[in-house]
N, CA, C and O atoms as a GROMACS GRO file, in nm:
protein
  372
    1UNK      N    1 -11.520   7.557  -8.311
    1UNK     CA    2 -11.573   7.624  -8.194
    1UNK      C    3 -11.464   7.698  -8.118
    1UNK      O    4 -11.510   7.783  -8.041
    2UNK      N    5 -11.311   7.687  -8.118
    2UNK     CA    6 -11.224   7.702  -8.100
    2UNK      C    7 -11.185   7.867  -8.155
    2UNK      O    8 -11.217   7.895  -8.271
    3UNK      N    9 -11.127   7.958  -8.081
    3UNK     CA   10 -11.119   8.090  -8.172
    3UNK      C   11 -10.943   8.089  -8.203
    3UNK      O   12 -10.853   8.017  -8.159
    4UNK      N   13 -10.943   8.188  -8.285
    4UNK     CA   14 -10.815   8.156  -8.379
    4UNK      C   15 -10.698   8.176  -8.304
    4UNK      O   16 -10.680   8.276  -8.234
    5UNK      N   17 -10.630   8.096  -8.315
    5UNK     CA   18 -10.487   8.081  -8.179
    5UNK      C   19 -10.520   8.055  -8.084
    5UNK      O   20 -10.447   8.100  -7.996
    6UNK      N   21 -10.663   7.959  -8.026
    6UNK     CA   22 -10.666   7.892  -7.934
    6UNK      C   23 -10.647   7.775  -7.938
    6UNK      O   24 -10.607   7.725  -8.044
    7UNK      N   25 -10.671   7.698  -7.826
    7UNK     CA   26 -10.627   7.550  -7.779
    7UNK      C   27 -10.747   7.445  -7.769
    7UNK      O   28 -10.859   7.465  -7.724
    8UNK      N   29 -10.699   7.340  -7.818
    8UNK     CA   30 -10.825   7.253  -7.785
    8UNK      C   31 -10.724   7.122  -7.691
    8UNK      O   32 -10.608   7.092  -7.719
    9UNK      N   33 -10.805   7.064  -7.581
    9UNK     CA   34 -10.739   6.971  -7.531
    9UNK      C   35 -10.849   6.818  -7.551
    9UNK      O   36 -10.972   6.814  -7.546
   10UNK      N   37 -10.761   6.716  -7.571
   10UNK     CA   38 -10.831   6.613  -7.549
   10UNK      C   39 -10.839   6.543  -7.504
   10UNK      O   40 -10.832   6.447  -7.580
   11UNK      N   41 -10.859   6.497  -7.347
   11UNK     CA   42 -10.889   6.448  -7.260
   11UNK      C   43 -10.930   6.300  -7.234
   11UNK      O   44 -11.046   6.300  -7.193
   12UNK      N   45 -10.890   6.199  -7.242
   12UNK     CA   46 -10.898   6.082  -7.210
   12UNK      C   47 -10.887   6.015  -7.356
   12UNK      O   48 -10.804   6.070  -7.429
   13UNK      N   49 -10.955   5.907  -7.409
   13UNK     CA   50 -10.938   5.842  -7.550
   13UNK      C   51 -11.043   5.886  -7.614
   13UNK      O   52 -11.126   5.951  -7.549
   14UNK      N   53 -11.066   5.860  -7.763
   14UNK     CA   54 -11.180   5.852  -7.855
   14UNK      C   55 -11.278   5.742  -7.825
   14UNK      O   56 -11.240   5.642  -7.764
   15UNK      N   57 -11.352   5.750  -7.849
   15UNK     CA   58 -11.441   5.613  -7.843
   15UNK      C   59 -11.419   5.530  -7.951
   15UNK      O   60 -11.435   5.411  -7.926
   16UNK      N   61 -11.379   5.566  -8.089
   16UNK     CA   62 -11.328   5.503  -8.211
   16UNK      C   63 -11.221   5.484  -8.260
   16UNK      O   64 -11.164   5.592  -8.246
   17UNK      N   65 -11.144   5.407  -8.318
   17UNK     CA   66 -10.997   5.353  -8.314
   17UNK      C   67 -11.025   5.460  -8.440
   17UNK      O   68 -10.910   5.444  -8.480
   18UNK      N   69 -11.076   5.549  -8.530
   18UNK     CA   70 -11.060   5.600  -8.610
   18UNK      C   71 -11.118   5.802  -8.597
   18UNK      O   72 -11.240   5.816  -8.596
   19UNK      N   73 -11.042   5.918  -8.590
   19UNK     CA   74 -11.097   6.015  -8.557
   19UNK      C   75 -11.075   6.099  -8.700
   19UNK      O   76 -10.964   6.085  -8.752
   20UNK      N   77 -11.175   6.188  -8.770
   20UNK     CA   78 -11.143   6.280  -8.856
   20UNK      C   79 -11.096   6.447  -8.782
   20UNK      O   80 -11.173   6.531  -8.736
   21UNK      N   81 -10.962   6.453  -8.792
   21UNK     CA   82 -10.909   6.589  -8.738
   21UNK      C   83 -10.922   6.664  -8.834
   21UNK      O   84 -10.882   6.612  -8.938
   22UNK      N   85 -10.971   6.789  -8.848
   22UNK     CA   86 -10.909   6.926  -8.984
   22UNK      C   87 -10.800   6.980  -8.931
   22UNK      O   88 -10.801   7.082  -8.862
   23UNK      N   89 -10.703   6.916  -8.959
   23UNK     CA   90 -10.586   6.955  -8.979
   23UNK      C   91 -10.521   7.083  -9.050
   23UNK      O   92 -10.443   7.169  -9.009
   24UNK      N   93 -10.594   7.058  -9.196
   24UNK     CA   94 -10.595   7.210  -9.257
   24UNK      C   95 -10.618   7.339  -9.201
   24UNK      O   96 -10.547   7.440  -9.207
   25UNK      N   97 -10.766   7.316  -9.126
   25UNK     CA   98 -10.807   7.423  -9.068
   25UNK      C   99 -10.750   7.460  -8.954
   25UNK      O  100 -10.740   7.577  -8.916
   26UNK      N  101 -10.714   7.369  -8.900
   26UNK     CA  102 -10.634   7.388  -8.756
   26UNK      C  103 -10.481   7.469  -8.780
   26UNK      O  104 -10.411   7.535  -8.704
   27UNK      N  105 -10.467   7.435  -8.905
   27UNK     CA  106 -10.299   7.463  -8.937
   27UNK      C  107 -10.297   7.645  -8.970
   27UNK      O  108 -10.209   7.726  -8.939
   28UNK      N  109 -10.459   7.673  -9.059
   28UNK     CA  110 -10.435   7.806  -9.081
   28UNK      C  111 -10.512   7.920  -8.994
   28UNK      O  112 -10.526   8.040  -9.017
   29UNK      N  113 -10.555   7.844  -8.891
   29UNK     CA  114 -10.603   7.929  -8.799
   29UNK      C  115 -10.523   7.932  -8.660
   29UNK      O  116 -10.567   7.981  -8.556
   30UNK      N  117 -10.409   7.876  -8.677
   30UNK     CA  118 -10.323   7.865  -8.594
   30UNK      C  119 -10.417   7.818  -8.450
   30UNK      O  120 -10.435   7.900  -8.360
   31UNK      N  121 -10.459   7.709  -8.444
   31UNK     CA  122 -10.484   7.639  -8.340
   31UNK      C  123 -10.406   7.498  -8.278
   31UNK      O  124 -10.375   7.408  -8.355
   32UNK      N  125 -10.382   7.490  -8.150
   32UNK     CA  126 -10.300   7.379  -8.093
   32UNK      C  127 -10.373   7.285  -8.002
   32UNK      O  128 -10.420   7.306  -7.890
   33UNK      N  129 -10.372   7.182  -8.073
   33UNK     CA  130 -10.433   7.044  -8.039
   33UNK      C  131 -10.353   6.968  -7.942
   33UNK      O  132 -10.242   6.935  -7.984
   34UNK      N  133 -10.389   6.927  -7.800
   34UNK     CA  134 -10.325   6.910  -7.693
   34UNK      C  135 -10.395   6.732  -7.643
   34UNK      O  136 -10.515   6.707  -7.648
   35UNK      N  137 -10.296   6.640  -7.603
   35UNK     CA  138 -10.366   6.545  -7.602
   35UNK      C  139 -10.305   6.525  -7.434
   35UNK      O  140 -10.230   6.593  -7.363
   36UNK      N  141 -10.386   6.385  -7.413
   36UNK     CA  142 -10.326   6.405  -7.254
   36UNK      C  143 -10.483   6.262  -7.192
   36UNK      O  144 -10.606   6.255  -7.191
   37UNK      N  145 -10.352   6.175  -7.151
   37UNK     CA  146 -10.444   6.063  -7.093
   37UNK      C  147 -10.455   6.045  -7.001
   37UNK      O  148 -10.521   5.944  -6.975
   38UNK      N  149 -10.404   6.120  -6.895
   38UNK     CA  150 -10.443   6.092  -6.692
   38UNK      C  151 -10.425   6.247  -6.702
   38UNK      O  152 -10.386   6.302  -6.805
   39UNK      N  153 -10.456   6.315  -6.584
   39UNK     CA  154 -10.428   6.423  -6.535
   39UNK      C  155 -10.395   6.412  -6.406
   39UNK      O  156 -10.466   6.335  -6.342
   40UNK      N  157 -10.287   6.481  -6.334
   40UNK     CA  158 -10.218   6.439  -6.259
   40UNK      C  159 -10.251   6.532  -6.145
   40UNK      O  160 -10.244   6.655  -6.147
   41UNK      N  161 -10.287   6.453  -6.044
   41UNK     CA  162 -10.333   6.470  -5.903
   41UNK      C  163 -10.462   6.488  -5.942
   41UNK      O  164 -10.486   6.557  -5.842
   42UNK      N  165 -10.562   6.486  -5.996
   42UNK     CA  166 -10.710   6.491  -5.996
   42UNK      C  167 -10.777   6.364  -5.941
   42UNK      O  168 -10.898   6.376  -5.927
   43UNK      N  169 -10.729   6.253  -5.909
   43UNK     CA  170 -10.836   6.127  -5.854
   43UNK      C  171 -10.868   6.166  -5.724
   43UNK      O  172 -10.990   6.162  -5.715
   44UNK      N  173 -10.823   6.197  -5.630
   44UNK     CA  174 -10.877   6.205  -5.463
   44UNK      C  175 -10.978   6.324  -5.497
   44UNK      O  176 -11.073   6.332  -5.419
   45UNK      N  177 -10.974   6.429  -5.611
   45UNK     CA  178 -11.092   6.503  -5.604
   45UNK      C  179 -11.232   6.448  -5.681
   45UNK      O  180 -11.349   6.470  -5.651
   46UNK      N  181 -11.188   6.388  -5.765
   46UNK     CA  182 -11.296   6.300  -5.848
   46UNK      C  183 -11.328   6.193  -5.758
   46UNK      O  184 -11.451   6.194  -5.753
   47UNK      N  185 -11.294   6.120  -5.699
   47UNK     CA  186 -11.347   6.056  -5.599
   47UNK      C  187 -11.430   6.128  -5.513
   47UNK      O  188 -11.538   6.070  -5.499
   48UNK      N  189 -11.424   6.227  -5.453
   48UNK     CA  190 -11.437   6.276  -5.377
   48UNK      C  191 -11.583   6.308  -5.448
   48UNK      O  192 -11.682   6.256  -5.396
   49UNK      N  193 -11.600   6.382  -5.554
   49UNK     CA  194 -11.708   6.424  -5.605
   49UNK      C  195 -11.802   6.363  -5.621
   49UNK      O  196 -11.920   6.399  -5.627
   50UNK      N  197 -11.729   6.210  -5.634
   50UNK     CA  198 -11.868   6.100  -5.666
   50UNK      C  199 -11.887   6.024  -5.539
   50UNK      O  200 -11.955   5.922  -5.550
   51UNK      N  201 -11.847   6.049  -5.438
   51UNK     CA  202 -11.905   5.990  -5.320
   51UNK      C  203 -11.994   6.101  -5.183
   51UNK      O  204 -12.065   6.069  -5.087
   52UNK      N  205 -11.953   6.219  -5.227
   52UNK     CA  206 -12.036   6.326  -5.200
   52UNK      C  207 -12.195   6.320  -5.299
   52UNK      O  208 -12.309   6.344  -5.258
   53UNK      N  209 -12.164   6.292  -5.398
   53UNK     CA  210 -12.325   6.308  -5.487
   53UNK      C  211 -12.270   6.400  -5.566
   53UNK      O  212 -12.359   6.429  -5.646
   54UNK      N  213 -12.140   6.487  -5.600
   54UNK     CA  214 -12.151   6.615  -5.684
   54UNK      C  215 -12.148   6.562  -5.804
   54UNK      O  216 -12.216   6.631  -5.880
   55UNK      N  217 -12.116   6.499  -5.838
   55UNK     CA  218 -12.109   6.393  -5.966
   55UNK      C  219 -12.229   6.270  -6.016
   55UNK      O  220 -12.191   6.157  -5.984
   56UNK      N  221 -12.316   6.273  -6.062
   56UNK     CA  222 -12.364   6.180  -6.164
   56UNK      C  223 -12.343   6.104  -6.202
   56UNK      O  224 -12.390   6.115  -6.315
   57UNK      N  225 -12.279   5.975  -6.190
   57UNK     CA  226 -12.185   5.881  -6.304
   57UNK      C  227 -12.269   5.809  -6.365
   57UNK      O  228 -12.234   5.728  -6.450
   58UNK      N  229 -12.413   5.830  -6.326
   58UNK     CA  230 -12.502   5.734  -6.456
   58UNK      C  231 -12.503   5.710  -6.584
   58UNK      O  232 -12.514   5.607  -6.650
   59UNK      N  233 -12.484   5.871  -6.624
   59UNK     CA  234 -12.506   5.895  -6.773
   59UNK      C  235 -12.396   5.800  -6.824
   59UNK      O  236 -12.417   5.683  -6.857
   60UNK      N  237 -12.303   5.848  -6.826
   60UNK     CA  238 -12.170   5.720  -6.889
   60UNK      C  239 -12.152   5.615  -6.833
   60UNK      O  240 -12.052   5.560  -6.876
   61UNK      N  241 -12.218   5.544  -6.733
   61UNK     CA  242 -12.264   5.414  -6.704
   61UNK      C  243 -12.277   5.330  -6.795
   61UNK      O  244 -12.392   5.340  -6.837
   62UNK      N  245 -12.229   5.266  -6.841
   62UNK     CA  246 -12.282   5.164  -6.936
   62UNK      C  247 -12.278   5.059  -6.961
   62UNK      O  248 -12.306   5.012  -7.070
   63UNK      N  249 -12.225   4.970  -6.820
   63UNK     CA  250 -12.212   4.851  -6.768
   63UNK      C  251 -12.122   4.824  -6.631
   63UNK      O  252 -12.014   4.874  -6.599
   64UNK      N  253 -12.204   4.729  -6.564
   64UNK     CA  254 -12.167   4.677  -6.380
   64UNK      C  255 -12.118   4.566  -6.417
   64UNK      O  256 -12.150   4.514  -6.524
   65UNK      N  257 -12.033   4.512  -6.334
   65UNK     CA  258 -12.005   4.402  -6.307
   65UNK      C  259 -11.939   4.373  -6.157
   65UNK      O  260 -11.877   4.458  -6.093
   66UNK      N  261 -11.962   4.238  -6.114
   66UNK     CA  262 -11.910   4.206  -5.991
   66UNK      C  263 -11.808   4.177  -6.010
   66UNK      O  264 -11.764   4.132  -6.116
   67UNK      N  265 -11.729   4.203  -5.877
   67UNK     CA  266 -11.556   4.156  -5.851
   67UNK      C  267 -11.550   3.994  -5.924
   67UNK      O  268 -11.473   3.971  -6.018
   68UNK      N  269 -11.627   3.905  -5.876
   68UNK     CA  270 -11.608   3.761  -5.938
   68UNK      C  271 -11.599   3.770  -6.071
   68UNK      O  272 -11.531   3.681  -6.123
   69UNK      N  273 -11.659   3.874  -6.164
   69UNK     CA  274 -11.670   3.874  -6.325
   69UNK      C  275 -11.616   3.956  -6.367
   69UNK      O  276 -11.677   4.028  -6.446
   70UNK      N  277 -11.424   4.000  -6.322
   70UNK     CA  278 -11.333   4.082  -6.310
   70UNK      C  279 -11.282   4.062  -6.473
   70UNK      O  280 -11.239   4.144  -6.554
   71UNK      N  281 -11.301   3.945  -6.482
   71UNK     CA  282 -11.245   3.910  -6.644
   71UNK      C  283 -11.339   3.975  -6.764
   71UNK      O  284 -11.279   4.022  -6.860
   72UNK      N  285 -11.451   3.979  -6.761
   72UNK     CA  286 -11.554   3.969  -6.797
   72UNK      C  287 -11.596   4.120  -6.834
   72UNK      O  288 -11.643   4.160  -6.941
   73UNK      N  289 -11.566   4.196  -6.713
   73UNK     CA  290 -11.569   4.345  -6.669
   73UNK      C  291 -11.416   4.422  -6.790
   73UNK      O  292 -11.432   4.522  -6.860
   74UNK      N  293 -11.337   4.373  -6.785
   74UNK     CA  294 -11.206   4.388  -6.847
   74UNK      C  295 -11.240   4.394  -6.971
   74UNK      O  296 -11.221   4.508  -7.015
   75UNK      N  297 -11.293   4.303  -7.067
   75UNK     CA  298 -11.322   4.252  -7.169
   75UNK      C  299 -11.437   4.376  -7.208
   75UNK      O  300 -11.424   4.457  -7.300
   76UNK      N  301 -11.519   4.370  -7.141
   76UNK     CA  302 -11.633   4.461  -7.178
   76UNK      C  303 -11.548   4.605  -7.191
   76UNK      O  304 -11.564   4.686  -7.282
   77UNK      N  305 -11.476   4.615  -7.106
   77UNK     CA  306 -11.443   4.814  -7.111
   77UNK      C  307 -11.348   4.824  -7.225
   77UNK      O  308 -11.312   4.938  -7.253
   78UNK      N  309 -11.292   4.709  -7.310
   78UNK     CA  310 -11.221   4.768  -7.452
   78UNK      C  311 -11.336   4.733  -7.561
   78UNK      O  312 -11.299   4.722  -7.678
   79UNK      N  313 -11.489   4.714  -7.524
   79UNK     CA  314 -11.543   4.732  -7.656
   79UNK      C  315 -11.611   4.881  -7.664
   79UNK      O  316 -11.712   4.919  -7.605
   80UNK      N  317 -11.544   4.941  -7.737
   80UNK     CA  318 -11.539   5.100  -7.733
   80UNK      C  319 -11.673   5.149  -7.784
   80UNK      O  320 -11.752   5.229  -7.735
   81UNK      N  321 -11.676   5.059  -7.929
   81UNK     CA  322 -11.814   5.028  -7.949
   81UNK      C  323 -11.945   5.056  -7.897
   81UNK      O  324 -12.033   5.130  -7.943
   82UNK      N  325 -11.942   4.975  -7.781
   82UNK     CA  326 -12.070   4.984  -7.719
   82UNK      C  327 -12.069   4.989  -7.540
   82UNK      O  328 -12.156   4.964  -7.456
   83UNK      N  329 -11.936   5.032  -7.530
   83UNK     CA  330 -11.899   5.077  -7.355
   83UNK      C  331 -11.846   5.228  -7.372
   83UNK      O  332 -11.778   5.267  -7.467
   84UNK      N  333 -11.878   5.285  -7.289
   84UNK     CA  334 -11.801   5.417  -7.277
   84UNK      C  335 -11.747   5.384  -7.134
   84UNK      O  336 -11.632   5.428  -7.120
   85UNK      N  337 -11.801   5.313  -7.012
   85UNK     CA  338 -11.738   5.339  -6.869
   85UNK      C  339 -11.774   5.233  -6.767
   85UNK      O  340 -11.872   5.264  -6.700
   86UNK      N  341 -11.716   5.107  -6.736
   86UNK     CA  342 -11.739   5.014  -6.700
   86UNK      C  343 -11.772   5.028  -6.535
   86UNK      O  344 -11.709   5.125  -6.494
   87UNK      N  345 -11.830   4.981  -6.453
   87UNK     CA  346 -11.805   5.002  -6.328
   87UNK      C  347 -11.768   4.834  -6.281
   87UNK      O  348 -11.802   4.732  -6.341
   88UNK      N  349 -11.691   4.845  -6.162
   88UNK     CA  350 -11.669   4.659  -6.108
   88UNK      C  351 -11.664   4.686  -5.957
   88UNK      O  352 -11.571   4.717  -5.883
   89UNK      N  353 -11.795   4.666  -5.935
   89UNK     CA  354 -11.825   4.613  -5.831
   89UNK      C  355 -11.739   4.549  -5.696
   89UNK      O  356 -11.701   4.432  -5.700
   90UNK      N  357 -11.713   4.634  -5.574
   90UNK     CA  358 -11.610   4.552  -5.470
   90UNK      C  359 -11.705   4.445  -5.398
   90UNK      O  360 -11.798   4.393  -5.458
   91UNK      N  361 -11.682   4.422  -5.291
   91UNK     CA  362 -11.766   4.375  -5.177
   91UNK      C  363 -11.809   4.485  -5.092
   91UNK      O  364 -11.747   4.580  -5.044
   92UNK      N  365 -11.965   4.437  -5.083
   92UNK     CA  366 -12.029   4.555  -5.002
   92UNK      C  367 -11.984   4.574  -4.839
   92UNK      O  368 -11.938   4.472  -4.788
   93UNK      N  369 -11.991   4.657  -4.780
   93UNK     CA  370 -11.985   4.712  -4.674
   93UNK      C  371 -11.833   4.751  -4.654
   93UNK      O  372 -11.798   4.810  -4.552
   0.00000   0.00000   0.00000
């Protein structure tokens, strides 16, 4: 989807400890594969987005947990498997 001598970036992890890259194709279409696991200074705006409403976070919702089940919550967000985005619960108010 990428046009020839462009860039693809990849943005946070895979969901699978295993990814198929075309390497080949990437090599003769001269494209550059860019990886990158935080982006730097973006949280006070992403926050920001999801406590305004501009943001959605349901869809990749895919499990709550309360502060007391902090262990529990931990455990769940490395099964890649079947979590994409954990949420943990503070104390209300």
């Amino acid at each position: 989807m990428v046009r020839r001598g462009g860039k693809v970036v990849l943005v946070g992890m895979i969901a699978s400890q295993s990814c198929a890259v075309p390497f080949n194709q990437m090599t003769t279409r001269e494209i550059d594969l860019i990886s990158t696991f935080r982006q730097n200074g973006v949280f006070a705006c992403s926050a920001q987005m999801l406590v305004s409403g501009a943001v959605d976070p349901r869809p990749i919702l895919t499990g709550a947990f309360e502060l007391a089940d902090v262990q529990a919550a931990f455990s769940a967000s490395f099964d890649s498997e079947r979590r994409l985005k954990v949420l943990l619960n503070g104390p209300a108010g």
